[in-house]
GUVEXPA-682750 format. One record per residue (C-alpha): residue in three letters; x, y, z. Coordinates in steps of 0.2 Angstrom, whole numbers, plus 2048, in hexadecimal, padded with zeros to 3 digits. Example, Ala and Ser with C-alpha at 12.3 -4.5 7.8 and 13.67 -1.06 7.14 Angstrom:
REM residues 2
Ala83E7EA827
Ser8447FB824
This chain:
REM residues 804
Unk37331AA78
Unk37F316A87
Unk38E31DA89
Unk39430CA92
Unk39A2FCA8E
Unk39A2EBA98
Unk3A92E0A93
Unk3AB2D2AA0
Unk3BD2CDAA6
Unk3BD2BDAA9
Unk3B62AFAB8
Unk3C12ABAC3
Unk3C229FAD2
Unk3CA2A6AE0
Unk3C52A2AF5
Unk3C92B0AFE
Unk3C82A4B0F
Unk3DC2A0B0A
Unk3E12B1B0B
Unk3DF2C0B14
Unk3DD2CBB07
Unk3DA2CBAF4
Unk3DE2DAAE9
Unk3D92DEAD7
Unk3E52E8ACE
Unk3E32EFABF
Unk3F52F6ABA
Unk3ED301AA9
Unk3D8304AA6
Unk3D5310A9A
Unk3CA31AA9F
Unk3BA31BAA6
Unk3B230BAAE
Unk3AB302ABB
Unk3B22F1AC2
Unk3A52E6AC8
Unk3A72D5AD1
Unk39A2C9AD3
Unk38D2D6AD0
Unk3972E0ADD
Unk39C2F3AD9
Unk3AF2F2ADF
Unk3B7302AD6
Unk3B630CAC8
Unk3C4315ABD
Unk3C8325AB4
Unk3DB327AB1
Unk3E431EAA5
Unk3F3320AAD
Unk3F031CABF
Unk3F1308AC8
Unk3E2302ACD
Unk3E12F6ADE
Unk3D22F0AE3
Unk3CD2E8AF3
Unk3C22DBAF0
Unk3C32CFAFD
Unk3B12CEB04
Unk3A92CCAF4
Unk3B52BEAEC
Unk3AD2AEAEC
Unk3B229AAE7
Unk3AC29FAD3
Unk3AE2B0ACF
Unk3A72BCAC1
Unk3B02CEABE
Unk3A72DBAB4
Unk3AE2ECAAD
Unk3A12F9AA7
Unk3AB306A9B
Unk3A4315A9A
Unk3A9320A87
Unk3B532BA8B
Unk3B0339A7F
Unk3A1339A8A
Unk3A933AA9B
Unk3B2346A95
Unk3A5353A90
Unk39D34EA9D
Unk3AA354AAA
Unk3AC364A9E
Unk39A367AA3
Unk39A366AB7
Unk3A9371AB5
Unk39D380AB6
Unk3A738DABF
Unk3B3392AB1
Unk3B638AA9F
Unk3C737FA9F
Unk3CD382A8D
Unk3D037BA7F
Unk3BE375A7C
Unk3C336CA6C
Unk3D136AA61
Unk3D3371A50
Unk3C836CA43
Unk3D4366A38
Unk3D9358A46
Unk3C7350A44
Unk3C734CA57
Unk3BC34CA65
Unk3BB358A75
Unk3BF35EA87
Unk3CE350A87
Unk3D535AA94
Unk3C7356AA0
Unk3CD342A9E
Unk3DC33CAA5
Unk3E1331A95
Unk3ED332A86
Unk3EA343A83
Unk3EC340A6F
Unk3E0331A6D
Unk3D3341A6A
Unk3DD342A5B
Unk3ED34FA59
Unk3F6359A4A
Unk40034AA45
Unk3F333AA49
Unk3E0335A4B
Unk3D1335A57
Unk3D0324A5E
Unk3CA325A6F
Unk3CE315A74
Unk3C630AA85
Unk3CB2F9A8D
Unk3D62F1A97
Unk3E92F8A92
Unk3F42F1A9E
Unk3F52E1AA8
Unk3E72DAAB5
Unk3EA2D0AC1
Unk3E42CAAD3
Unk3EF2C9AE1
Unk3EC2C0AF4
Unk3F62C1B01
Unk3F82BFB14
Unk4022CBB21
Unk40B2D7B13
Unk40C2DAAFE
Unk4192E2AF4
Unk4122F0AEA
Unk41E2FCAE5
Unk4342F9AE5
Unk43F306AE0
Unk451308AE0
Unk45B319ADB
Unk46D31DADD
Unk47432CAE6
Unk486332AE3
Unk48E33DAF4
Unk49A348AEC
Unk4A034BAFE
Unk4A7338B00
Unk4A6335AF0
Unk49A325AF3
Unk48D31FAEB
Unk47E316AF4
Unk46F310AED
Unk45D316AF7
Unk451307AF5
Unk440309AF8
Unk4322FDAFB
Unk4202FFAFD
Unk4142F1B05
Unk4012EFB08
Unk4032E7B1A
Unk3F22DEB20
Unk3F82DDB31
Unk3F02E9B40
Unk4012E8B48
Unk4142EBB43
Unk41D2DDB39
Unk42E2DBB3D
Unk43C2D3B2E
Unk44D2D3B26
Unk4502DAB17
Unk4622D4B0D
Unk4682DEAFE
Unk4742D7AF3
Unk47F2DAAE3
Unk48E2CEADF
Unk4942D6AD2
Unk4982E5ADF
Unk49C2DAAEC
Unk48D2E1AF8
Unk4842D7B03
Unk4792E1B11
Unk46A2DDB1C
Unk4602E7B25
Unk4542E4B34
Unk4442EBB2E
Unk4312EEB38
Unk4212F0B2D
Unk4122F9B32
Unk4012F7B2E
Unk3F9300B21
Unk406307B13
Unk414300B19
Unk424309B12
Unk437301B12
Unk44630EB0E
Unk456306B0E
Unk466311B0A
Unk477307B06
Unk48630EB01
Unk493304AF5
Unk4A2302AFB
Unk4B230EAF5
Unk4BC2FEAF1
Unk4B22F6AE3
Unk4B42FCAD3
Unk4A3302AD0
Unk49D30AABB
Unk48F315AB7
Unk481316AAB
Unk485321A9F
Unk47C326A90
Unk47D320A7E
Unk48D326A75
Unk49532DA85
Unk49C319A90
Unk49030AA92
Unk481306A9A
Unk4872FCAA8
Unk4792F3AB4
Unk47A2E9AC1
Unk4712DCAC9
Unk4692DBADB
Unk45E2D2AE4
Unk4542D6AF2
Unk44C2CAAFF
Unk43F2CFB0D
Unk43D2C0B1A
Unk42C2C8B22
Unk4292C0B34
Unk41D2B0B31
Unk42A2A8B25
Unk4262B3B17
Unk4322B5B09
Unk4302C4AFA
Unk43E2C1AED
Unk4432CFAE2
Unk4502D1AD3
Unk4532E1ACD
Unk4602EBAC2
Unk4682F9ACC
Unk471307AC0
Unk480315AC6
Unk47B326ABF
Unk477339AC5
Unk470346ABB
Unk47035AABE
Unk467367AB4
Unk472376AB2
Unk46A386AB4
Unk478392AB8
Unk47F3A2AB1
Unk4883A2AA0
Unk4963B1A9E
Unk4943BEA8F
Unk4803B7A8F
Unk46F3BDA9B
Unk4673AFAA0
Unk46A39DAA6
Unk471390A9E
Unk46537EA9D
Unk47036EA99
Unk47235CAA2
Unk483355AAB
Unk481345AAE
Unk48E33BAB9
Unk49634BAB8
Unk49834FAA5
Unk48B35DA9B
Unk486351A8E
Unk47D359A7F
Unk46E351A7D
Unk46A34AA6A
Unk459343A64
Unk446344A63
Unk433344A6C
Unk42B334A6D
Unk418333A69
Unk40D322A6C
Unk415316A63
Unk402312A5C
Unk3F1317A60
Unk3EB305A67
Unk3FA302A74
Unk3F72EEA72
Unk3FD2EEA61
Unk40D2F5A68
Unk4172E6A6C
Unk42B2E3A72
Unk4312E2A5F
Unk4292F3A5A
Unk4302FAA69
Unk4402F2A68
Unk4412F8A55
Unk43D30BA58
Unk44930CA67
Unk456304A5D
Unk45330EA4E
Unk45531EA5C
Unk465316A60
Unk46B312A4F
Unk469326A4A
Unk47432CA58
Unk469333A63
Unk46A333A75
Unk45A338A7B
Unk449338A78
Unk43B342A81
Unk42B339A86
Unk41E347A80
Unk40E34BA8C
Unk400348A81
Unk405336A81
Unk406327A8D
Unk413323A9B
Unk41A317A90
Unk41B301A96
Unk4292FCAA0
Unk4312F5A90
Unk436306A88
Unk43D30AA98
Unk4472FCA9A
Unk44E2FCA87
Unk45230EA8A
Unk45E30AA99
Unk4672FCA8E
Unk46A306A81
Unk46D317A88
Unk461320A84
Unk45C32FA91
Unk449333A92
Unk443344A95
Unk43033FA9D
Unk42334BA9B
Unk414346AA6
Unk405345A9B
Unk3FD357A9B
Unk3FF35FA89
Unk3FA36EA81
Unk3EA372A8B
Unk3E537AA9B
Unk3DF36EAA9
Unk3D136FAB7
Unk3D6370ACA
Unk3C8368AD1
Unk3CB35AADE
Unk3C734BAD8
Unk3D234FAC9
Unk3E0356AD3
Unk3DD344ADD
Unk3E033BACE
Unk3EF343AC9
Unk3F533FADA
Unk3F632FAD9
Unk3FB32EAC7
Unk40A33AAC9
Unk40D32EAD9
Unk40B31FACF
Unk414320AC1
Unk42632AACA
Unk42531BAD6
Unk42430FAC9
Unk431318ABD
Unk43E31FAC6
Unk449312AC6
Unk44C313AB5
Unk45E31BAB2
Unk458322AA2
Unk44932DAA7
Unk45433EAAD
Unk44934BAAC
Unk43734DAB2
Unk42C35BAAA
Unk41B35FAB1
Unk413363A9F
Unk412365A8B
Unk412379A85
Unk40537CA95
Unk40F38BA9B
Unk40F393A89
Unk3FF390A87
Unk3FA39BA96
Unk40B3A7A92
Unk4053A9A7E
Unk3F43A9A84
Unk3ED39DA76
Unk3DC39BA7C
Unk3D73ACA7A
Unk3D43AEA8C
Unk3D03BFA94
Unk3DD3C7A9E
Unk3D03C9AAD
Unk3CB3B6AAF
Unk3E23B2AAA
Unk3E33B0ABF
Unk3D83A0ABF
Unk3E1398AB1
Unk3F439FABB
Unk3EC397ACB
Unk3E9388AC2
Unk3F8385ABB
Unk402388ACC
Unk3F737CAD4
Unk3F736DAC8
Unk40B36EAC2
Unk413373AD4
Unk40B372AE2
Unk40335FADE
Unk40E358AD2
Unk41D362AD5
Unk41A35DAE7
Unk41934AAE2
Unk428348AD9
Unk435352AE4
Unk42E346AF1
Unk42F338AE9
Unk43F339ADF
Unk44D343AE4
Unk45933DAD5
Unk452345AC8
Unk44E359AC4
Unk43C35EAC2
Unk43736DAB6
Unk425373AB3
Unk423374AA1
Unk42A373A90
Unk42F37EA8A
Unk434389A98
Unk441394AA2
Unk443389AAE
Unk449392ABF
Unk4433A2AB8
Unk43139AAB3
Unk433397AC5
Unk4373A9ACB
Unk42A3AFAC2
Unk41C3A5AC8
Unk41F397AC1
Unk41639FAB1
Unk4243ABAA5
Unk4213B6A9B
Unk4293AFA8E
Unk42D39DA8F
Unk43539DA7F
Unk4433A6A85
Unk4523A2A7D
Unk45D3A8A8C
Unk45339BA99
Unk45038AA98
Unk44937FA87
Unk440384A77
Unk43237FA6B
Unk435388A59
Unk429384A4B
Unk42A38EA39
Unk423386A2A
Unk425396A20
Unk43739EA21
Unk444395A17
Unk449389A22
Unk45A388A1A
Unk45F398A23
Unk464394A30
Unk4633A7A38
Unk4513A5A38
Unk454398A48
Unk45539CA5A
Unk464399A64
Unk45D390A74
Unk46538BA83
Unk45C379A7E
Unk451374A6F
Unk445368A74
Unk437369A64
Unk43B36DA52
Unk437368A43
Unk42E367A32
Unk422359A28
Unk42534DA1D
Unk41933FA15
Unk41D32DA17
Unk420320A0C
Unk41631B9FF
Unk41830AA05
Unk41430FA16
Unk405319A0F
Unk3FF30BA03
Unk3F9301A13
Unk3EB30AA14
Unk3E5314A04
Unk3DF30F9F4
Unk3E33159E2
Unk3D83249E3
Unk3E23289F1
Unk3F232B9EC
Unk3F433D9E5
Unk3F834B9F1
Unk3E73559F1
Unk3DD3449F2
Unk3D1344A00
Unk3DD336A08
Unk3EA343A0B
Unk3E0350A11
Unk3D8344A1E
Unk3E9340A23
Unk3F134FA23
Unk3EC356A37
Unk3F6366A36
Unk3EF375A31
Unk3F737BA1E
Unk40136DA21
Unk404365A0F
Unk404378A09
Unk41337BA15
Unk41D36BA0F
Unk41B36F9FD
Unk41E382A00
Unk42F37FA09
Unk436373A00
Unk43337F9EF
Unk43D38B9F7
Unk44C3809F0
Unk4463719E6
Unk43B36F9D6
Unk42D3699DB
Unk4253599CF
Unk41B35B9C0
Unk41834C9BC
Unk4083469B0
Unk4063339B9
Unk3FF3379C9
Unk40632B9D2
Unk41632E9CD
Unk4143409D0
Unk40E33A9E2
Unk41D32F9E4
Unk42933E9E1
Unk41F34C9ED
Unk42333E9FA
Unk43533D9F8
Unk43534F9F6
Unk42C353A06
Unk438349A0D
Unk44834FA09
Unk442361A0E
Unk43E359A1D
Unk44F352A1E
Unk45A362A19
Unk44E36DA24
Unk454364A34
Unk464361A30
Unk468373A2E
Unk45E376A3E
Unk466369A46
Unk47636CA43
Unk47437FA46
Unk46F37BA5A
Unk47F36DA59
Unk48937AA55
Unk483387A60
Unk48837FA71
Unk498385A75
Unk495396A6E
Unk4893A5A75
Unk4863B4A69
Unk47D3C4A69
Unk47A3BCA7B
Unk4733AAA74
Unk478398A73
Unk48038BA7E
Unk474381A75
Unk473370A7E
Unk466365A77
Unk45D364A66
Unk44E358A65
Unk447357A57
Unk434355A54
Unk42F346A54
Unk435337A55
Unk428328A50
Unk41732AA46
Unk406321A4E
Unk3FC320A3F
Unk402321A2A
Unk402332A28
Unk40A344A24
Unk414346A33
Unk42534FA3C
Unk42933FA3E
Unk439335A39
Unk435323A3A
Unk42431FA33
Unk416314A3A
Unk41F302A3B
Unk430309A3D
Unk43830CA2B
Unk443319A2B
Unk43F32CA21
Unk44E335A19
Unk44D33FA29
Unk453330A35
Unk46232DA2A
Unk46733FA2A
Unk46433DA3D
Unk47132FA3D
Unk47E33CA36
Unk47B34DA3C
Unk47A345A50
Unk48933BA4C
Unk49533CA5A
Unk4A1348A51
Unk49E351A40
Unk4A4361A36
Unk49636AA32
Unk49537BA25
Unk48B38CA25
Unk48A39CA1D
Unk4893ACA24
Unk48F3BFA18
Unk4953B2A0B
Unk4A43A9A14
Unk4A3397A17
Unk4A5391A29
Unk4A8380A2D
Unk4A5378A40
Unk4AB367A4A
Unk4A0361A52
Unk4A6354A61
Unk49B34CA6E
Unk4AC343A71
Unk4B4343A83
Unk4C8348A7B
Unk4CE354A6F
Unk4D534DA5D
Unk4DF355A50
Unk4D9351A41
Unk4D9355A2E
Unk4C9360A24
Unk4C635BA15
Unk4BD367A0A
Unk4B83639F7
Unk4B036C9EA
Unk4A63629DD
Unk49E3689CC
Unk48D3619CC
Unk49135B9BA
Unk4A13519C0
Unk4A53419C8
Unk4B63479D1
Unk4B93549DC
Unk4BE3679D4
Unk4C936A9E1
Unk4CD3629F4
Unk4D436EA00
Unk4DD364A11
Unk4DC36FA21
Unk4EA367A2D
Unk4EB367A41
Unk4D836AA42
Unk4D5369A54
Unk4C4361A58
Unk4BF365A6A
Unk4B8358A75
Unk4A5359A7A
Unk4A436CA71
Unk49F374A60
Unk4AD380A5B
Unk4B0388A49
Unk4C137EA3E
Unk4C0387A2C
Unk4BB397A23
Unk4BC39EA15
Unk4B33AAA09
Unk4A73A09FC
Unk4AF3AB9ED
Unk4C03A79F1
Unk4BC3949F5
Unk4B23949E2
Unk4C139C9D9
Unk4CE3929E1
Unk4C43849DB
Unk4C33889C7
Unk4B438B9BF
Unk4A93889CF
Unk4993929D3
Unk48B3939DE
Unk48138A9D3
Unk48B37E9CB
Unk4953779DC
Unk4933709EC
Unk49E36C9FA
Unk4A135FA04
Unk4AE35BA14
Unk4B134FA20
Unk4BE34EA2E
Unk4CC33FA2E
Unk4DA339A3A
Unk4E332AA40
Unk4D5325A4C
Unk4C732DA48
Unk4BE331A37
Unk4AD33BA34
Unk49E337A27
Unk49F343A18
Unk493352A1A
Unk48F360A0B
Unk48C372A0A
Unk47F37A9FB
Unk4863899F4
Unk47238B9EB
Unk4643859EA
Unk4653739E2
Unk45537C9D6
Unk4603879D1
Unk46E37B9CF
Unk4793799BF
Unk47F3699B7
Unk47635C9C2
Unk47534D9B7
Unk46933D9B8
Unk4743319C1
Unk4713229BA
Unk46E3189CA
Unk4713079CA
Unk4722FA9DA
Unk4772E79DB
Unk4712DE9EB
Unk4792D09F1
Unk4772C9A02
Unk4832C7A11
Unk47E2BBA20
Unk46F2C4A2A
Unk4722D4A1E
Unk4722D9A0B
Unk4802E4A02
Unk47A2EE9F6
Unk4872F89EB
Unk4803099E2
Unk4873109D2
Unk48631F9CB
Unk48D3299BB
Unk48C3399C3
Unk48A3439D2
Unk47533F9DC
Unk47034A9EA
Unk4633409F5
Unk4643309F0
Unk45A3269F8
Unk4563149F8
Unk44530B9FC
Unk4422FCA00
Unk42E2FB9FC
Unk4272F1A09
Unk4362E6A0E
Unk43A2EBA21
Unk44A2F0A25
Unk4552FEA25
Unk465305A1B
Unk477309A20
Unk474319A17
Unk46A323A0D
Unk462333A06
Unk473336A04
Unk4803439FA
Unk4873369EC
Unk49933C9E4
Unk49F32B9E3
Unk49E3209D4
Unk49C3129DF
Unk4943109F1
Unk4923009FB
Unk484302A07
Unk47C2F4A12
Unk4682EFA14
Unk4642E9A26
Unk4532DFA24
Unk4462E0A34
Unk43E2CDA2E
Unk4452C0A20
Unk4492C5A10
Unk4502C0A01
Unk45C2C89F1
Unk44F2C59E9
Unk43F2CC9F2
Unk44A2DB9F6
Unk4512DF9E3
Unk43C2DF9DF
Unk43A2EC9EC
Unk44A2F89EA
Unk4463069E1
Unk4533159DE
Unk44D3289DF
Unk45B3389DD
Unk45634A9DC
Unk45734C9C9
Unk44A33E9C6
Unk43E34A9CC
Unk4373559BF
């Protein structure tokens, strides 16, 4: 059987006797192919992630056919395994529980499409991106860039505006180039000469001190201020090249200095100046076929990133440099992009035709990116420096030189190289994790790149109680956690049956990519819930679920919290914790996953905890030798006196034991810093008849300007909870303009109520919530047209107690 396929691309009619030079430009082939015009070999293709020009001037004619041969990818790549004799490039394979193919590392293509521990095998061919054919005479635009650059020594600003041209002509071409931006009142031109070949236009303005100029500043921290500009190149011969483009104020530093009282270096950003701690998630491929990922969906999953606080997201390297779109959404709304290039969780051969490849992809996608105020850190790989560090491939310590070498080449000297070239407004680092400069000092390869005292930090650990939250690291940055949870049943419904839905159906094991992974779920979240007994299987489906999500849920929040918490404070030489991303973001398939938005969008119980525990200021509680301790948390630019408010509520009560009202409670600006504390057993017996068991507390902070959200504190395990009662839940929709009201009644106290609207898209104001009050309005923001009615069919009510 062939391992190719012939799709043809169209017939065109194009004279090439008009023009002195016709391109074909592929913008995204994926992967392996050969591009054939008029029976004509004109190319051929093996990255994904590279921009394809062909020259085909001297084989156009007046009718023309164009051919590409694609060639299977899982054959290319075993193929390549296999001429890379001189040493084995390892992995070989993923586990067997991912059900994927091999030797994806030998493939410059979405390293997950071989499948991965949260999503399928679907190695995937075509035509991903747009094709087009340009002609032209004397000059083309290819690539346009503009940065900004702030002089701290004049305190100026100038933008660097770069512009790249294919010129046809065998001599210098002379022209004027005009810059302008009404807005900021500049108008510049510049006399400008061409030459042939790659012909490359720097322009350097600076803005003048006299216009009141604002920056780009991430979400929750001033507004994403743009500007317009256009650029026009007049090119000797009377031609004219047009070009509108947004330009954006912003400078970004990674801090990596030393920290008094700790060893190390500390890792956090300062952009325009201020350390912003960074709040948010990893972004996976939004699906596993790109062309079913349109503007709305990602429009939705940005907006859903947005609408939970965060602030940034980190483009993970077994994926796709994602389409100009996400891009451009993330520089309206604020959010920063941490962008990994695409090499994850493997080693990677150094030969020269790969190391070519690279090249130009790393080339391509910088130039075409950097412009984006978003995007403020490069990183060169995806858990590539552990691997080598933890040695996970078994590799013996006599051959570990090769794969050192390897590393060093590929990560520094070529795409290291690249990108310090290319962009100089943006820090580069290596890896993640890593130690950063140390990494650096050491080779590029520590020892131990999960050192808290250096740079960021993966921690995974299914099996300690993840309520504890000493069991965590204290990192300089946390840039992976988390813990599974199942989707929806809705969500899962879409593609399973009724033999399907129990949890040990073959369905669920097919699904389930990670190793031990439903075992993990249902083992964690037993360490403080009953788990359902149920005799209707689907019911008892139903409630492992909802279940699986709320450990999810708590799990994160008390991780979360913990690194928010920690980054004002360094103990036993730890901490100054700035950044917690939280894995993963979005699902690519309906599946058991980290992930807190499912496939389509709708929002897990995590994402709504994710809305409150990244809020810009919170209290937030923990234990440690029985006393209770109590933090605020502020993201917030000024310092606030405010009030705390801490209550005690019997489980088997509607009001409040007892409300205690800490006064002058100074919330400090951008910093995590301790407000209350006080030993649980004096708390409980100031509070009545209160125990561990039979209580929970609950806090919030309130002033004349600002108010926080209501956070809570168990005292137990909710298993070994007293007095919890069945709630009685009842909710009346009604609908207001574009939006529903839904008002929720209760007759007693419901920990993790959560409201589901079955297969109705949209999203709630709140949920999987902490309910003390007899009566809570919440809101229903529907994604398509809905009605009271079709949305009272789909609503269903679940608390903790109806699990049994």
């Amino acid at each position: 059987m062939s391992p190719g396929a012939c799709t043809p691309l169209c017939s065109s009619r194009v004279s090439s006797s008009a023009w002195q030079k016709v391109t074909l430009i592929f913008e995204g082939v994926d992967t392996v192919a050969q591009i054939v015009v008029n029976n004509i070999t004109v190319g051929r293709t093996d990255n994904t992630f590279t921009r394809y020009s062909f020259d085909i001037t001297d084989v156009i004619e007046e009718v023309n056919a164009i051919h590409i041969h694609f060639f299977s990818a899982v054959w290319y790549a075993a193929e390549q395994s296999k001429i890379h004799q001189a040493y084995t490039v390892p992995p070989e394979c993923p586990p067997p529980v991912q059900k994927g193919q091999c030797h994806v590392n030998f493939i410059r293509k979405e390293q997950c499409s071989f499948s991965w521990d949260w999503g399928p095998s679907f190695p995937t061919q075509g035509i991903w991106k747009d094709v087009r054919i340009e002609a032209y005479n004397l000059c083309h635009l290819v690539y346009f860039a503009v940065t900004p650059h702030y002089v701290r020594d004049a305190q100026r600003w100038s933008l660097k505006i770069e512009s790249e041209f294919d010129v046809i002509s065998s001599k210098p071409i002379a022209g004027l180039v005009t810059v302008s931006i009404l807005e900021l009142q500049t108008h510049r031109t510049f006399a400008v000469e061409l030459h042939p070949g790659k012909g490359n236009i720097v322009l350097l303005i600076n803005m003048s001190k006299s216009v009141a100029l604002e920056p780009w500043w991430p979400r929750g921290h001033g507004n994403q201020t743009r500007y317009n500009m256009t650029t026009t190149f007049i090119i000797e011969g009377g031609y004219k090249i047009e070009k509108l483009s947004k330009v954006y104020f912003r400078t970004v530093e990674l801090v990596e200095e030393p920290i008094p009282g700790s060893l190390g270096l500390s890792f956090y950003f300062r952009i325009n100046g201020l350390p912003v701690f960074m709040k948010g998630s990893n972004w996976i491929p939004a699906d596993s076929f790109q062309d079913r990922v349109s503007s709305k969906k990602l429009r939705l999953l940005l907006q859903s990133t947005a609408d939970a606080n965060m602030n940034m997201l980190r483009v993970w390297g077994g994926g796709i440099y994602e389409q100009d779109e996400f891009y451009d959404i993330c520089d309206e709304l604020g959010i920063m992009i941490w962008q990994d290039f695409m090499f994850a969780c493997a080693l990677y051969p150094t030969d020269l035709s790969f190391l070519d490849s690279v090249r130009a992809e790393i080339t391509h996608q910088v130039k075409r990116l950097k412009s984006h105020p978003s995007i403020i850190i490069w990183s060169g790989n995806n858990e590539n420096e552990a691997a080598i560090a933890g040695n996970w491939f078994s590799i013996p310590r006599a051959k570990m030189h090769i794969y050192f070498k390897d590393y060093v080449t590929l990560y520094v000297k070529n795409i290291q190289e690249i990108v310090l070239a290319e962009d100089e407004t943006r820090p580069y680092i290596t890896s993640s994790p890593t130690n950063g400069v140390e990494s650096a000092k050491e080779g590029w390869l520590a020892h131990n790149p999960y050192d808290t005292h250096y740079g960021d930090t993966h921690y995974y650990n299914y099996l300690s109680d993840c309520w504890d939250w000493t069991t965590y690291p204290r990192p300089r940055f946390a840039s992976e956690y988390g813990f599974q949870s199942w989707p929806s049943f809705s969500t899962l419904a879409q593609v399973s049956s009724e033999e399907d839905w129990s949890y040990t159906s073959n369905f669920s094991l097919h699904r389930q990519h990670h190793a031990k992974g439903n075992d993990q779920m249902l083992q964690q979240a037993g360490l403080h819930f009953k788990l359902p007994q149920e005799t209707n299987p689907l019911k008892n489906f139903k409630h492992l679920i909802y279940l699986t999500q709320v450990m999810q849920a708590q799990c994160i929040k008390t991780e979360t919290e913990f690194y928010r918490r920690s980054q004002s404070e360094i103990i036993s030489g730890e901490g100054r914790t700035m950044g917690a991303l939280y894995w993963q973001l979005n699902d690519i398939w309906q599946g058991p996953s980290w992930a807190s938005l499912e496939y389509g969008g709708k929002w897990k119980m995590l994402h709504y905890f994710a809305q409150r525990f990244f809020a810009p200021f919170l209290p937030v509680a923990h234990e440690a030798e029985d006393v209770l301790y109590i933090y605020g948390i502020s993201d917030l630019h000024s310092d606030y006196e405010l009030t705390l408010r801490v209550s005690l509520h019997d489980w088997s009560l509607m009001e409040p034991v007892c409300t205690l009202a800490e006064e002058g409670v100074v919330l400090k600006g951008g910093a995590g810093a301790p407000i209350y504390k006080e030993p649980i057993s004096e708390l409980l017996k100031r509070c009545g008849n209160c125990t561990r068991q039979s209580c929970v507390v609950t806090f919030y902070l309130k002033g004349e300007e600002l108010s926080s959200s209501s956070n809570y504190f168990f005292l137990s395990s909710l298993k070994d909870a007293v007095g919890l009662k069945n709630p009685q839940l009842l909710a009346s929709v009604s609908q207001e303009r574009d939006q529903f009201q839904i008002i929720l009644e209760t007759t007693a106290i419901a920990p993790f109520v959560w409201l589901d609207a079955g297969n109705v898209p949209g999203r709630f104001s709140d949920n999987g919530f902490l309910l003390t009050e007899k009566r809570k309005v919440l809101l229903f923001y529907p994604w398509e047209t809905t009605s009271v009615k079709e949305l009272e069919k789909s609503l269903s009510l679940t608390s903790l107690t109806d699990i049994s």
